[in-house]
DRENFI-682807 format. One record per atom (N, C-alpha, C): atom name; x, y, z; residue number from 1. Coordinates in steps of 0.1 Angstrom, whole numbers, plus 5000, padded with zeros to 4 digits. Example, Ala and Ser with C-alpha at 12.3 -4.5 7.8 and 13.67 -1.06 7.14 Angstrom:
// DRENFI-682807
   site      u      v      w   pos
      N   5132   4943   5078     1
     CA   5123   4955   5078     1
      C   5132   4967   5078     1
      N   5128   4978   5071     2
     CA   5137   4989   5071     2
      C   5129   5000   5079     2
This chain:
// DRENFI-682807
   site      u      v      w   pos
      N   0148   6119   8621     1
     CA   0144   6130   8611     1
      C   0155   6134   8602     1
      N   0166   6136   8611     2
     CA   0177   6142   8598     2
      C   0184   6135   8591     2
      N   0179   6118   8592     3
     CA   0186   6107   8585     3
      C   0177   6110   8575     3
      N   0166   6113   8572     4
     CA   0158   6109   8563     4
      C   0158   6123   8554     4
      N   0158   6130   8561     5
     CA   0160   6146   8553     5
      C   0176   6144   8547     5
      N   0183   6137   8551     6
     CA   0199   6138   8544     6
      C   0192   6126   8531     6
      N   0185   6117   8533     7
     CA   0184   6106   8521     7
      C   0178   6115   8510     7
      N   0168   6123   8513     8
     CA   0159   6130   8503     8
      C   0170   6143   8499     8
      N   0179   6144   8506     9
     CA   0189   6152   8497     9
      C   0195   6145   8491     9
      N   0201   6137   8495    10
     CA   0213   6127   8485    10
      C   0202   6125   8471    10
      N   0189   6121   8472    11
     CA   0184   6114   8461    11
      C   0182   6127   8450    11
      N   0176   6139   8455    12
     CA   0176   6150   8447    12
      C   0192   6156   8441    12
      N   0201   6155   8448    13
     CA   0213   6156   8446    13
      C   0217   6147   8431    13
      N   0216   6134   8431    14
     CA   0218   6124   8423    14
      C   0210   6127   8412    14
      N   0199   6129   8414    15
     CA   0191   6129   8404    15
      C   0195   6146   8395    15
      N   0198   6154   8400    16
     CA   0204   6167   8393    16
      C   0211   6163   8383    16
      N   0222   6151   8389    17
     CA   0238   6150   8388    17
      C   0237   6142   8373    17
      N   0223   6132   8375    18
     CA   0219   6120   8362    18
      C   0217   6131   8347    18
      N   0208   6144   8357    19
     CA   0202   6149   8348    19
      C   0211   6157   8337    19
      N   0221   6161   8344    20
     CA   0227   6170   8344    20
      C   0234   6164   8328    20
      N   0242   6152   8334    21
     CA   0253   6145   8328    21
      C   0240   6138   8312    21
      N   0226   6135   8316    22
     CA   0220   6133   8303    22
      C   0218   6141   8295    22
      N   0216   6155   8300    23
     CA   0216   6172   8293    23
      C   0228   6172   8282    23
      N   0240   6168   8286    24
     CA   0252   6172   8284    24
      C   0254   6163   8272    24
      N   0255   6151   8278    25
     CA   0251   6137   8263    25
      C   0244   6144   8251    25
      N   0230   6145   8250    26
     CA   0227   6152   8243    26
      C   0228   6166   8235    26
      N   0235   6172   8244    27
     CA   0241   6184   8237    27
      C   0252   6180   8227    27
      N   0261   6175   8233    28
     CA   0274   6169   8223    28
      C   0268   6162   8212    28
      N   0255   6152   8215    29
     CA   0255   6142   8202    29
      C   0246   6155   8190    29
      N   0240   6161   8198    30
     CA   0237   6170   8187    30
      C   0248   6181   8181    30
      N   0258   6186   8188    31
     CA   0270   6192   8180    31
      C   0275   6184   8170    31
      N   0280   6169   8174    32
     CA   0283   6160   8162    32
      C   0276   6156   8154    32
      N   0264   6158   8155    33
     CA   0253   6154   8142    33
      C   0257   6171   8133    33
      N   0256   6181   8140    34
     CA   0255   6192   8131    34
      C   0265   6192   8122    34
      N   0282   6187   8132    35
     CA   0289   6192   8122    35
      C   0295   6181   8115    35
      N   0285   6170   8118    36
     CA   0292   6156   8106    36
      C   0280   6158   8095    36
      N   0270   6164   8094    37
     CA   0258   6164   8080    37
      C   0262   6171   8073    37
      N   0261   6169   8058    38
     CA   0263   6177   8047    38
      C   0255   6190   8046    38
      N   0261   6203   8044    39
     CA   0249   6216   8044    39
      C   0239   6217   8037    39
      N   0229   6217   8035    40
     CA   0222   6221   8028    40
      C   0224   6234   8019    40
      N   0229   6226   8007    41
     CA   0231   6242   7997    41
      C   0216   6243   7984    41
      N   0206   6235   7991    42
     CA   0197   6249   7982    42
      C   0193   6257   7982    42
């Protein structure tokens, strides 16, 4: 039982860890979109 209950943590664990680090990806690529585009001056 607690081999299997440690697997279903590790994989919840991991899967935070994917999530987390894909959150983060996308935050950054959207800071560099904002601050490489030309402003809108109309």
């Amino acid at each position: 039982m607690w081999k299997k209950l440690l697997i279903v943590v590790s994989v919840i664990g991991a899967a935070a860890f994917i999530a987390k680090k894909v959150k983060d990806a996308n935050d950054e690529r959207a800071l560099w979109h904002e601050a490489t585009t030309a402003p809108d001056l109309r």
